[in-house]
Backbone as XML, in Angstrom:
<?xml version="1.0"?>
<chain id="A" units="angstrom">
  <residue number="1" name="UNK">
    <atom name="N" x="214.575" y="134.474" z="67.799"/>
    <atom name="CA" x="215.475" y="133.587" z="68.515"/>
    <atom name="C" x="216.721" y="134.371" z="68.937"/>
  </residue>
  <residue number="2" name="UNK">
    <atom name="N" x="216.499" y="134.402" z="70.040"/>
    <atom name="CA" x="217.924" y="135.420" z="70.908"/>
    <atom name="C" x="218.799" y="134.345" z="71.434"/>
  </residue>
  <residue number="3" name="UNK">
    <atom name="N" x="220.267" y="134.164" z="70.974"/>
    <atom name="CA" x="221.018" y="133.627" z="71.604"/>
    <atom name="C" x="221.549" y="134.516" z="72.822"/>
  </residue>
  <residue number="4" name="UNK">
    <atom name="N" x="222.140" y="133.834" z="73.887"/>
    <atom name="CA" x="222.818" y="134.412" z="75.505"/>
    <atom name="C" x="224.260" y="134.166" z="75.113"/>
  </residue>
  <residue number="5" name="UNK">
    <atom name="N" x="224.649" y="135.153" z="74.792"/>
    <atom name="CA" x="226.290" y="135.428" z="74.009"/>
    <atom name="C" x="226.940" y="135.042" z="75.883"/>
  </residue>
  <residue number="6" name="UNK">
    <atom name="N" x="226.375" y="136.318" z="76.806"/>
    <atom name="CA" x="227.223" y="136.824" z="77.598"/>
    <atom name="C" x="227.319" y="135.000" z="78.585"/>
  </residue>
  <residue number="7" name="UNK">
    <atom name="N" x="225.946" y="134.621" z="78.801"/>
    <atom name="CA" x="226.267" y="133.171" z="79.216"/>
    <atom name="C" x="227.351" y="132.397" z="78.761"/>
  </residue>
  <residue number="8" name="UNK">
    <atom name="N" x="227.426" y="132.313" z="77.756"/>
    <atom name="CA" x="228.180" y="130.802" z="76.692"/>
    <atom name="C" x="229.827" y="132.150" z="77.152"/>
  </residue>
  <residue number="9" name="UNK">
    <atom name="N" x="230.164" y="133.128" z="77.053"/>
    <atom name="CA" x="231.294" y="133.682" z="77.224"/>
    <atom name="C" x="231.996" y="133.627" z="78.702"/>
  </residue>
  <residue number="10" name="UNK">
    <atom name="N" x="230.638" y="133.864" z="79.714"/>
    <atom name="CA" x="231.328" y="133.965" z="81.202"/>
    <atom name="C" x="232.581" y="132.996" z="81.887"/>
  </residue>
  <residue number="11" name="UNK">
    <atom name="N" x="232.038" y="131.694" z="81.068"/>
    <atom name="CA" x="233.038" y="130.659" z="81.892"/>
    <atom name="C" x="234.171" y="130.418" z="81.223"/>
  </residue>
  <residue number="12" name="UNK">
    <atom name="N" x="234.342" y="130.750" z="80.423"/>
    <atom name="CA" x="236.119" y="130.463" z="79.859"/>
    <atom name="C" x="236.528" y="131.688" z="79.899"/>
  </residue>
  <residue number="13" name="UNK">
    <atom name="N" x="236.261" y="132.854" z="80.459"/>
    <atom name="CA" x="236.563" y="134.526" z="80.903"/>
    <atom name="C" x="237.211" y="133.968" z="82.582"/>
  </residue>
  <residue number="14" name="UNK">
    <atom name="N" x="236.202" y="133.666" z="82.899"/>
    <atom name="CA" x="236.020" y="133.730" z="84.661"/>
    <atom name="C" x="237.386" y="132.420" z="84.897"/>
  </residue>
  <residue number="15" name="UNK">
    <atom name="N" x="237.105" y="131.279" z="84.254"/>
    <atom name="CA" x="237.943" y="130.039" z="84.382"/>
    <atom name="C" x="239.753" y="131.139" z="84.093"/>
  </residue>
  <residue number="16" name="UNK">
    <atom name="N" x="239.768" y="131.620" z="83.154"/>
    <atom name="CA" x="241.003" y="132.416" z="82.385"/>
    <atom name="C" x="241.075" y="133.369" z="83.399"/>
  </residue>
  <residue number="17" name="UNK">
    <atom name="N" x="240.417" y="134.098" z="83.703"/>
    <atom name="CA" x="240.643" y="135.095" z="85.244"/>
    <atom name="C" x="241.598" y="134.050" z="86.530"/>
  </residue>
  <residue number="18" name="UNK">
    <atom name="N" x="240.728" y="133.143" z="86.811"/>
    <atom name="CA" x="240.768" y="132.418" z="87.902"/>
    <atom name="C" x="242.039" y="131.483" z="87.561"/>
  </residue>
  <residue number="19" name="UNK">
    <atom name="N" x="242.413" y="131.445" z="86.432"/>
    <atom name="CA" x="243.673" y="130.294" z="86.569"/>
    <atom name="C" x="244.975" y="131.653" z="86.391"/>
  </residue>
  <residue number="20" name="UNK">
    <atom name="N" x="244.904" y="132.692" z="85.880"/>
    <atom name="CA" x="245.701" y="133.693" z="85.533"/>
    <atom name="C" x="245.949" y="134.339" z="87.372"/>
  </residue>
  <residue number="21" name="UNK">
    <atom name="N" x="244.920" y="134.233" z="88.258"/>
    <atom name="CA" x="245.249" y="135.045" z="89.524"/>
    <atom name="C" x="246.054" y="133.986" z="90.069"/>
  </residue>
  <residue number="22" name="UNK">
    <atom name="N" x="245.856" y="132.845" z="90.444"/>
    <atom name="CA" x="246.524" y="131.742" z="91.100"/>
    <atom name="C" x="247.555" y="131.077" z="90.501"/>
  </residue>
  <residue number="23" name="UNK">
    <atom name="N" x="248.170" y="131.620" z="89.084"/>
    <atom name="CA" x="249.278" y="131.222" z="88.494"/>
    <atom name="C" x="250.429" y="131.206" z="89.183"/>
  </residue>
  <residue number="24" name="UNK">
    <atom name="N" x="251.060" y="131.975" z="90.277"/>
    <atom name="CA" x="251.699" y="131.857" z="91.238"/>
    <atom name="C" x="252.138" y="130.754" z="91.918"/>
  </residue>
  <residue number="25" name="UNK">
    <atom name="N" x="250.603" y="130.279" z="92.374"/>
    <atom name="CA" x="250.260" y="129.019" z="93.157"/>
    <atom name="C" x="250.742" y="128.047" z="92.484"/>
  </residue>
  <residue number="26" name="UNK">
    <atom name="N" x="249.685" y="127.983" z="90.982"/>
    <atom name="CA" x="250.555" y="126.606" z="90.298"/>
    <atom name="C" x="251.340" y="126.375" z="90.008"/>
  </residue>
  <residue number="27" name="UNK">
    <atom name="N" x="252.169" y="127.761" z="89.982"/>
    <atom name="CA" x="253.774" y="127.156" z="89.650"/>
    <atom name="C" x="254.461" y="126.460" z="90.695"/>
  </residue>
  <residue number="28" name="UNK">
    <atom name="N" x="254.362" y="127.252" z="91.671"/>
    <atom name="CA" x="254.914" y="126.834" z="92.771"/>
    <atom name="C" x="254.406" y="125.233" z="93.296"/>
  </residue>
  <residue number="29" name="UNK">
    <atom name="N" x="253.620" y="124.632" z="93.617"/>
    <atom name="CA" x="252.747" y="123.700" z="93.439"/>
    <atom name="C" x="253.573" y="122.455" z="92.314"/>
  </residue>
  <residue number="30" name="UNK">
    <atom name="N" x="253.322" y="123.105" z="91.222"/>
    <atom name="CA" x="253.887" y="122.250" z="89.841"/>
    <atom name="C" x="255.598" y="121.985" z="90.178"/>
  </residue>
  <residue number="31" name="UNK">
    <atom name="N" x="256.372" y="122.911" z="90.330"/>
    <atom name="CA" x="257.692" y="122.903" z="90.845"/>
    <atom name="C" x="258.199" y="122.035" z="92.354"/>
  </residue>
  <residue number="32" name="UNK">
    <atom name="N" x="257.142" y="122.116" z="93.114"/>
    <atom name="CA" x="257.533" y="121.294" z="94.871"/>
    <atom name="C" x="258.199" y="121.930" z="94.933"/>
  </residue>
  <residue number="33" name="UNK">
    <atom name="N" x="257.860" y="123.152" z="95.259"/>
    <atom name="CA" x="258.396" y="124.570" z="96.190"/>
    <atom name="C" x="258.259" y="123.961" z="97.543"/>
  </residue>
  <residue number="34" name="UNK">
    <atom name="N" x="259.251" y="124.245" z="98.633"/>
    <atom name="CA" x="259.324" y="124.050" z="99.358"/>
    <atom name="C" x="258.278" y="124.833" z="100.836"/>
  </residue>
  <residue number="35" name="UNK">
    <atom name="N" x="258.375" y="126.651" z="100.321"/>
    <atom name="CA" x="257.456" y="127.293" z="100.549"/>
    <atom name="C" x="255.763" y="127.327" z="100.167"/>
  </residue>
  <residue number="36" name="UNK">
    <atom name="N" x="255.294" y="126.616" z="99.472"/>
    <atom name="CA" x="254.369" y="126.228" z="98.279"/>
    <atom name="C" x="252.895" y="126.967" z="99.269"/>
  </residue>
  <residue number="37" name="UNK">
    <atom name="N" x="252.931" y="126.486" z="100.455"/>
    <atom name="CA" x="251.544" y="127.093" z="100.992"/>
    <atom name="C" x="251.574" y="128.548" z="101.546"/>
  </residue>
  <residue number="38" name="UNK">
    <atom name="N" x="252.829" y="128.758" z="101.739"/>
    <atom name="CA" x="253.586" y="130.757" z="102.071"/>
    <atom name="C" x="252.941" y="130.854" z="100.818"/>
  </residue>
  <residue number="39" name="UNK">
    <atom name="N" x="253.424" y="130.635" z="99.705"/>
    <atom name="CA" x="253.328" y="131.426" z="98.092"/>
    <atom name="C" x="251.637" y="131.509" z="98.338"/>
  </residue>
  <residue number="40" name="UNK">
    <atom name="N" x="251.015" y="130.501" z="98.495"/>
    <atom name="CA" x="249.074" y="130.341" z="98.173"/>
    <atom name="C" x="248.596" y="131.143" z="99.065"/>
  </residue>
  <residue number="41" name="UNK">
    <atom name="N" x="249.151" y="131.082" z="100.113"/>
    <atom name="CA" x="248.475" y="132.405" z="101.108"/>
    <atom name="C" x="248.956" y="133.673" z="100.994"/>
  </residue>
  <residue number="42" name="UNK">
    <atom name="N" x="249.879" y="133.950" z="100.366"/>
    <atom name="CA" x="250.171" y="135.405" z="99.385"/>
    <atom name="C" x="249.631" y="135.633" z="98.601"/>
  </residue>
  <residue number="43" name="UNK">
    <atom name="N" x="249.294" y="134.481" z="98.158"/>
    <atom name="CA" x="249.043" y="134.730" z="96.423"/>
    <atom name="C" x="247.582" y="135.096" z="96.410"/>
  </residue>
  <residue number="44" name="UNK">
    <atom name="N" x="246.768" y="134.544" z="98.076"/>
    <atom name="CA" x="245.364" y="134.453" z="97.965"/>
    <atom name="C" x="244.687" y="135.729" z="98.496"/>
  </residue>
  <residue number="45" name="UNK">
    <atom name="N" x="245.583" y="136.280" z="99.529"/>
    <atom name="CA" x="245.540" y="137.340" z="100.363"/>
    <atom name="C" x="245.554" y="138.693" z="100.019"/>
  </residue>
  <residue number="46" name="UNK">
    <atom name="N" x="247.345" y="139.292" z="99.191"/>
    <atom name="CA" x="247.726" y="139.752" z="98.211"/>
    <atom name="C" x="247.757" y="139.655" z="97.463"/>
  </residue>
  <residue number="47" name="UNK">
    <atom name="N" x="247.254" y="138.482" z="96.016"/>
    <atom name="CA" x="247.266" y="138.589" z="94.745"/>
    <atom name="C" x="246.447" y="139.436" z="94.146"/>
  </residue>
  <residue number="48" name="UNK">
    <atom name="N" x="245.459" y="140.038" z="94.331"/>
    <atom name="CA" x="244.398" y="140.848" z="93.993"/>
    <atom name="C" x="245.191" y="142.515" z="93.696"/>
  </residue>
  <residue number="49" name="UNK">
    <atom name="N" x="246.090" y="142.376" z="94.952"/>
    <atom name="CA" x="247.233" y="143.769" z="94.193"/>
    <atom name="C" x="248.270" y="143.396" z="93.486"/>
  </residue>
  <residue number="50" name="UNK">
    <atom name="N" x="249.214" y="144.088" z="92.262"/>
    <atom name="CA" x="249.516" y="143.828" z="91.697"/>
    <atom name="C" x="250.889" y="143.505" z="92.229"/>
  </residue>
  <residue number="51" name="UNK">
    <atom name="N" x="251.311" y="144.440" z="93.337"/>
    <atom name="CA" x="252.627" y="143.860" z="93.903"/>
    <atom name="C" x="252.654" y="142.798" z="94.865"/>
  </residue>
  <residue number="52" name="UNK">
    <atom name="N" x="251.876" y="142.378" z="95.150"/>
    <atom name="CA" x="251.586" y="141.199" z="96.044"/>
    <atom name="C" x="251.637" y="139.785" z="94.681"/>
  </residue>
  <residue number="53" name="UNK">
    <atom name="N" x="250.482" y="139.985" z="93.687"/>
    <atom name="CA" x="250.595" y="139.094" z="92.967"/>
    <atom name="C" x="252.407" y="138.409" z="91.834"/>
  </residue>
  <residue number="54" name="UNK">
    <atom name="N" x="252.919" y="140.176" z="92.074"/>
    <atom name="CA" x="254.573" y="139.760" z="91.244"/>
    <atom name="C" x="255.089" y="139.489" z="92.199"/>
  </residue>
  <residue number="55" name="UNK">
    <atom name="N" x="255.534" y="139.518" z="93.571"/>
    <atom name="CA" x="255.955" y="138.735" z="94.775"/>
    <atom name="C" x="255.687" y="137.427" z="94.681"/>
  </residue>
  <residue number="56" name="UNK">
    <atom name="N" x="254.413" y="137.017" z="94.522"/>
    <atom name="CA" x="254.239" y="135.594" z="94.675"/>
    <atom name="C" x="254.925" y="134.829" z="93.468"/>
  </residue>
  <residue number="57" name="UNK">
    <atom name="N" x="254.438" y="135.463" z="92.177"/>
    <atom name="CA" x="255.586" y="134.981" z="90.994"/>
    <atom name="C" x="257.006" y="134.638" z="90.977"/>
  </residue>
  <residue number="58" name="UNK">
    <atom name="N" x="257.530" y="135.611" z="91.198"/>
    <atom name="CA" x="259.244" y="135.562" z="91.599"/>
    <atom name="C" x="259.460" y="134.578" z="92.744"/>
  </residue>
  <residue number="59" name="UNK">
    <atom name="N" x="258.328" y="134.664" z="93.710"/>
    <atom name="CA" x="259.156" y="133.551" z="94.699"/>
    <atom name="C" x="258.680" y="132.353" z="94.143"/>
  </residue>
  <residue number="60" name="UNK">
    <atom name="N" x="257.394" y="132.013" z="93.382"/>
    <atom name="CA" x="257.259" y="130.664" z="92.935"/>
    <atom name="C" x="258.062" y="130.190" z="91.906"/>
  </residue>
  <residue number="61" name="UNK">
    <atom name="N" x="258.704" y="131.259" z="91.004"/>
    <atom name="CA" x="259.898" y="130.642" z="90.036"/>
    <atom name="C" x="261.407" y="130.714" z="90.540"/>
  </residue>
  <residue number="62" name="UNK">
    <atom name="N" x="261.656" y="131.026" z="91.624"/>
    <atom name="CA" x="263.030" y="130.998" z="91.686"/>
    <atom name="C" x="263.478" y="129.658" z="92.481"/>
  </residue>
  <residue number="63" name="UNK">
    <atom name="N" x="264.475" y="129.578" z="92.438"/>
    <atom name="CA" x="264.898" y="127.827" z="92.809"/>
    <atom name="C" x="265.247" y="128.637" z="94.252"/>
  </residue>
  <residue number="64" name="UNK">
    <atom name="N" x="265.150" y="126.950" z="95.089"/>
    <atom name="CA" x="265.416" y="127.232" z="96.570"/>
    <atom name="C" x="266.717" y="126.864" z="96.734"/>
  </residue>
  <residue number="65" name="UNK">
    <atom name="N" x="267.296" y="127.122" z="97.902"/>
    <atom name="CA" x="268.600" y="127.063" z="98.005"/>
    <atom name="C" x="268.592" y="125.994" z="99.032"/>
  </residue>
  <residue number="66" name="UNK">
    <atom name="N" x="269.494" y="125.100" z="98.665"/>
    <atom name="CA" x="269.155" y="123.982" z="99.664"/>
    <atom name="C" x="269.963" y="124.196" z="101.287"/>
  </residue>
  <residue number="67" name="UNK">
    <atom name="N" x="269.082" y="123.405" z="101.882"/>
    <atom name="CA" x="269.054" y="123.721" z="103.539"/>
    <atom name="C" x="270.738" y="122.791" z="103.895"/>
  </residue>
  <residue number="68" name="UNK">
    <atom name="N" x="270.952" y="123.342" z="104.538"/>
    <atom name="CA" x="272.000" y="123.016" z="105.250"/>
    <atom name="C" x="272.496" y="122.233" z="106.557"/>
  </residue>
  <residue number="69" name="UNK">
    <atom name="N" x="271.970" y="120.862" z="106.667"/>
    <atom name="CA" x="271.644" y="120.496" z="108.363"/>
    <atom name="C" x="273.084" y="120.172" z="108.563"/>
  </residue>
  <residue number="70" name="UNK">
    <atom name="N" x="272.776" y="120.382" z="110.073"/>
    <atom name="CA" x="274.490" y="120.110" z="110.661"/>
    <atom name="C" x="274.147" y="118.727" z="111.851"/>
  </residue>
</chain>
């Protein structure tokens, strides 16, 4: 009786991959970033490099500065 280790392991690896690349996104997202779909199309485009993916971080945690209408 052979258990499939690598099966029963793939999806909470791959799920933990996949929520760790788009962490960007959800912050930004979770926060109502104003930029929120700029950050996801960085994050989706460039997140795969590492300076693309800390770009999207920093801009999804930093507060926006509010707009100014005249």
């Amino acid at each position: 009786m052979q258990i499939d280790y690598l099966g029963f392991l793939f999806f909470p690896i791959f799920g933990f991959g996949f929520i760790l690349y788009f962490l960007p996104s959800i912050i930004a997202f979770a926060r109502s970033k104003r930029d929120s779909a700029s950050i996801l199309i960085l994050n989706l485009l460039l997140g795969w490099t590492a300076i693309g993916w800390v770009i999207a971080l920093i801009w999804s945690v930093k507060t926006d500065v509010p707009v100014i209408s005249r």
